[in-house]
MIPAPA-38469 format. One record per residue (C-alpha): x negated, y negated, z; residue in one letter. Coordinates in Angstrom, 1 decimal, m for minus. Layout:
SITE,X,Y,Z,a
...
***
This chain:
SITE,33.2,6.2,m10.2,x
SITE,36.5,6.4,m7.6,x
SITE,36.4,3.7,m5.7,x
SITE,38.6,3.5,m2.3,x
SITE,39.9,0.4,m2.1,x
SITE,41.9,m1.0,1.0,x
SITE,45.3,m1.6,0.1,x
SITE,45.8,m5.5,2.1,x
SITE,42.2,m6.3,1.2,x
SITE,41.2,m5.2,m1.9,x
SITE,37.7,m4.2,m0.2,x
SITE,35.9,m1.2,m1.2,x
SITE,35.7,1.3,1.7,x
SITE,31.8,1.4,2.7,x
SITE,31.5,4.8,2.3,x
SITE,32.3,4.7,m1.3,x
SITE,30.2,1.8,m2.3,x
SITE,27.0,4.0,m3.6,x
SITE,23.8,5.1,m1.5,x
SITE,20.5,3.8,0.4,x
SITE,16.9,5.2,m1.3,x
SITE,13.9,4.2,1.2,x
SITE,10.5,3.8,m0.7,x
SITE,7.7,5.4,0.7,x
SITE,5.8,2.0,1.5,x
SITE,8.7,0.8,3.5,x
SITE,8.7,4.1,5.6,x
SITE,5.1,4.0,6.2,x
SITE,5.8,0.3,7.3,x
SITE,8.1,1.8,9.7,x
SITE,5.6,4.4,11.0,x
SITE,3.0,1.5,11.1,x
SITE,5.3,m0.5,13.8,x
SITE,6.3,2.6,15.7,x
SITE,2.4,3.3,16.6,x
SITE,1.7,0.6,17.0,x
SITE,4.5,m0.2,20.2,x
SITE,3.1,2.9,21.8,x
SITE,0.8,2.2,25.0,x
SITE,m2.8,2.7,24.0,x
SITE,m3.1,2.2,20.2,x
SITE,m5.1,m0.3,19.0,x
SITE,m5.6,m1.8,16.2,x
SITE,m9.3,m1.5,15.1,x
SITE,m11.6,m2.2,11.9,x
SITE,m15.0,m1.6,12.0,x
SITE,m17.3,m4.6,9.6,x
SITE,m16.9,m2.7,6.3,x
SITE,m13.4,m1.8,7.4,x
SITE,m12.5,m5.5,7.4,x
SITE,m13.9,m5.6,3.6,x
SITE,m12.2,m3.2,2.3,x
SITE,m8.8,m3.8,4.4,x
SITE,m8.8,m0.8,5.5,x
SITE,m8.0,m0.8,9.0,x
SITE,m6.1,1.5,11.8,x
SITE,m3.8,2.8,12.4,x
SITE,m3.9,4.4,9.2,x
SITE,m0.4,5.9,7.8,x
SITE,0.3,8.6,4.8,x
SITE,3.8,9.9,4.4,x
SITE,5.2,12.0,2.0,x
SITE,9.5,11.6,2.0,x
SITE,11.1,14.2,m0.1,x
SITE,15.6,13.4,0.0,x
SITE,16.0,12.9,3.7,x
SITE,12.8,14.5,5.1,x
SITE,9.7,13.1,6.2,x
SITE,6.5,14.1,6.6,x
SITE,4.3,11.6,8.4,x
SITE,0.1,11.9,9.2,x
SITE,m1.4,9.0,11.2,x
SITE,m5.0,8.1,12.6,x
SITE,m5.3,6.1,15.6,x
SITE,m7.9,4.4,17.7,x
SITE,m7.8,4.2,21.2,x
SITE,m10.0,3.1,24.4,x
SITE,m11.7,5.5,26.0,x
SITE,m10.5,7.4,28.9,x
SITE,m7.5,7.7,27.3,x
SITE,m5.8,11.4,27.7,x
SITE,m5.5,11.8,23.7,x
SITE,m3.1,15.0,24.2,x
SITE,m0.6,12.5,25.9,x
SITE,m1.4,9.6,23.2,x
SITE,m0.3,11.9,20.6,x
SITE,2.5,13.3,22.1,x
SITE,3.7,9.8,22.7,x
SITE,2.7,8.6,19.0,x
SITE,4.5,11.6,17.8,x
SITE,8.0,10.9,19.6,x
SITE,7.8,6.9,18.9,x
SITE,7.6,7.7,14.7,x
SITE,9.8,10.6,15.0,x
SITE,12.8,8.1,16.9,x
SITE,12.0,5.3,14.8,x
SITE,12.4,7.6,11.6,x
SITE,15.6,9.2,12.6,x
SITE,17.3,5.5,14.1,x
SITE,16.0,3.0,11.4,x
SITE,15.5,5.1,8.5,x
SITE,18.2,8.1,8.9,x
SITE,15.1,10.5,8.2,x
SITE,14.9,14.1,9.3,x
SITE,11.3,14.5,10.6,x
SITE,9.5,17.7,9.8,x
SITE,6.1,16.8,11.3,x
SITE,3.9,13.7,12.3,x
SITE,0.7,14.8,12.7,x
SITE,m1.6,12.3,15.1,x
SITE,m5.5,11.7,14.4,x
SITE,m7.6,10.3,16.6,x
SITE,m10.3,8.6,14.2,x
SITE,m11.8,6.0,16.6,x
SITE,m12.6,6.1,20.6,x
SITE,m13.5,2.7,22.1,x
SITE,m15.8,2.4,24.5,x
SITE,m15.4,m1.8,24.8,x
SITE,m13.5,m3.1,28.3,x
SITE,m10.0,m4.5,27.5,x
SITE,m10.0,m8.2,27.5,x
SITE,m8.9,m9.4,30.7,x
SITE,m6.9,m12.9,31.4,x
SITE,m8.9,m15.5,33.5,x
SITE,m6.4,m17.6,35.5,x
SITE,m7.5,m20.9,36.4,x
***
């Protein structure tokens, strides 16, 4: 291997000094916080959910080089327009992809696997 090495500081030049390789878990953890910062996901687990630990938003994502493909389900509280939500979900992953990970995004496709119906929890001031 060549290695460019700066002549008053005998430091390699960062662009020689190898490469970055993502693993899949550590892009869907990306994904993961990316849905979750956009308004109107929740986090939700139903009683067998919570035994199992298996919880949403759910994330699958299948990186292949510098592409990414990215499939998500969602829950969120009902009226919520879900064309919007998705669209939203959609741009979050995609920007968080390209900025944190340097990931070319092919597709994120959004599911909406749970509607709830329960009032958000409001603050009581005293």
């Amino acid at each position: 291997m060549n290695e460019t090495v700066a002549p008053d500081t005998g430091v390699t030049d960062p662009g020689e000094r190898g490469s970055l390789h993502l693993r899949d878990r550590a892009v869907e953890r990306i994904v993961e916080a990316a849905v979750l910062e956009v308004d109107g996901v929740l986090r939700h687990a139903d009683t067998l959910d919570r035994v199992t630990g298996r919880q949403l938003p759910r994330v699958e994502v299948v990186v292949a080089g510098s592409r990414v493909r990215a499939s998500v389900e969602v829950a969120t509280r009902w009226p919520t327009p879900l064309a919007d939500l998705a669209a939203r979900t959609r741009a979050s992953v995609t920007r968080a992809l390209e900025r944190l990970a340097g990931l070319t995004v092919d597709a994120v496709d959004v599911h909406v696997a749970h509607l709830s119906t329960d009032a958000p929890e409001r603050r009581r001031v005293q």
